[in-house]
C-alpha positions in Angstrom: -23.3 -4.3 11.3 -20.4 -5.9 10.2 -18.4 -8.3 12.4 -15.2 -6.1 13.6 -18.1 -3.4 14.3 -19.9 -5.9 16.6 -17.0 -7.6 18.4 -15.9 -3.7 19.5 -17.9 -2.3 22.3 -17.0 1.4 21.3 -17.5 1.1 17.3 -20.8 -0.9 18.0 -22.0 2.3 20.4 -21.4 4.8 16.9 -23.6 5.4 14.3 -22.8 4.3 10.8 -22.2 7.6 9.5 -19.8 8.5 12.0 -18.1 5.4 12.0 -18.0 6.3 7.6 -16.6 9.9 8.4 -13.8 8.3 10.8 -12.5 5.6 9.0 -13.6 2.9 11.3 -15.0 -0.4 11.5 -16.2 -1.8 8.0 -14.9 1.5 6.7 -11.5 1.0 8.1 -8.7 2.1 5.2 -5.4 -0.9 5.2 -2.0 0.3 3.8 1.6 -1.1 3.6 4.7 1.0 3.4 6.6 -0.4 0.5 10.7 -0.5 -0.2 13.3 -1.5 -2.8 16.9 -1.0 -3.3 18.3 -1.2 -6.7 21.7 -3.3 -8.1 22.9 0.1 -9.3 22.3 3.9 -9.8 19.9 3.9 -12.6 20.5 6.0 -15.5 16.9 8.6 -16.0 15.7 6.0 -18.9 16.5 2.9 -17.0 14.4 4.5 -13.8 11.9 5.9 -16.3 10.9 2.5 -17.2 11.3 0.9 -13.8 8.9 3.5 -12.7 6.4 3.1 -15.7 6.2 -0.3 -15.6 5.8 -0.5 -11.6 2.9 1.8 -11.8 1.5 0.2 -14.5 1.9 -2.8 -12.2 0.5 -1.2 -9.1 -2.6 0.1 -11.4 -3.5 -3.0 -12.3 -3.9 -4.5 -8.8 -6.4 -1.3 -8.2 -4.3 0.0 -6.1 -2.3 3.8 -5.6 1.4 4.3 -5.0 2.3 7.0 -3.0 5.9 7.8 -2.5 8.9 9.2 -4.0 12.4 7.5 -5.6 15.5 8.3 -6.4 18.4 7.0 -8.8 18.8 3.7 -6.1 15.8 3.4 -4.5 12.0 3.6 -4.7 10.2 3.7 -1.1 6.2 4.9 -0.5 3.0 3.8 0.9 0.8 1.9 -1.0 -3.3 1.8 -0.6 -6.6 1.1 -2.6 -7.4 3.3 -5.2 -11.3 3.6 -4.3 -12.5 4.9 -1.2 -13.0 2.7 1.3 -11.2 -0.1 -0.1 -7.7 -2.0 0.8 -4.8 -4.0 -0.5 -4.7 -7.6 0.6 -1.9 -9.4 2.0 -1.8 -11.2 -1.3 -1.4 -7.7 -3.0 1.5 -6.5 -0.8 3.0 -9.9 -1.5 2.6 -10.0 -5.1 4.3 -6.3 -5.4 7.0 -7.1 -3.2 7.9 -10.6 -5.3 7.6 -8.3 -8.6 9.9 -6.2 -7.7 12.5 -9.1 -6.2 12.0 -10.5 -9.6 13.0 -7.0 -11.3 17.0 -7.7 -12.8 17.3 -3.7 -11.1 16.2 -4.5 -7.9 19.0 -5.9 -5.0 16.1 -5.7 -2.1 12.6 -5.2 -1.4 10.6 -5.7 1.7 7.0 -4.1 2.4 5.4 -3.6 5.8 2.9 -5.4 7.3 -1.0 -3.6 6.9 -1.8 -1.5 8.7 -4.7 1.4 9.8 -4.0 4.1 6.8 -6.0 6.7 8.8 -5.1 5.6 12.4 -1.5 4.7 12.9 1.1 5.1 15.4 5.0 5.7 14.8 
């Protein structure tokens, strides 16, 4: 049993499957919202490249972008790309510093990690 499943009365009383199916314990999912501001309106080439090269970015960290952008901004949720699996704090620091380090980019800030599966607004 792993250690946040034995230091929580109620995860430790589940079996292992159920705690699988629900996203709990040593199966619990992390994600961080991610945001950035650009300089300028990019022109489509301009964002087309932005956009490659950030996923190419986020890909190589083994990790999935989901989100959306627009001519000034890119904003989304980011999360492992295997099941089961989550982005470190070094990997939501690393992203957000890439993109401050982007000549496009006038802000970025990401959220702290949180439960992907069991979140409150």
């Amino acid at each position: 049993m792993s250690e946040s499943t034995a230091n929580d009365p109620r995860l430790s009383r589940m079996k292992r499957r159920i705690r699988k199916k629900l996203y709990l314990g040593e199966f619990q999912e992390l994600a961080f919202e991610l945001k950035a501001d650009f300089k300028e309106s990019l022109e489509e080439e301009a964002l087309e490249a932005l956009l490659s090269d950030f996923v190419d970015y986020v890909e190589s960290l083994n990790l999935d972008y989901m989100g959306g952008f627009g001519e000034t901004w890119i904003e989304g949720t980011i999360m492992a790309n295997k099941r089961y699996g989550s982005p470190t704090e070094e990997d939501r620091q690393a992203l957000t510093d890439w993109l401050k380090a982007r000549k496009e980019v006038a802000t970025a800030s990401a959220s702290e990690l949180y439960d992907a599966w069991h979140f409150e607004d």
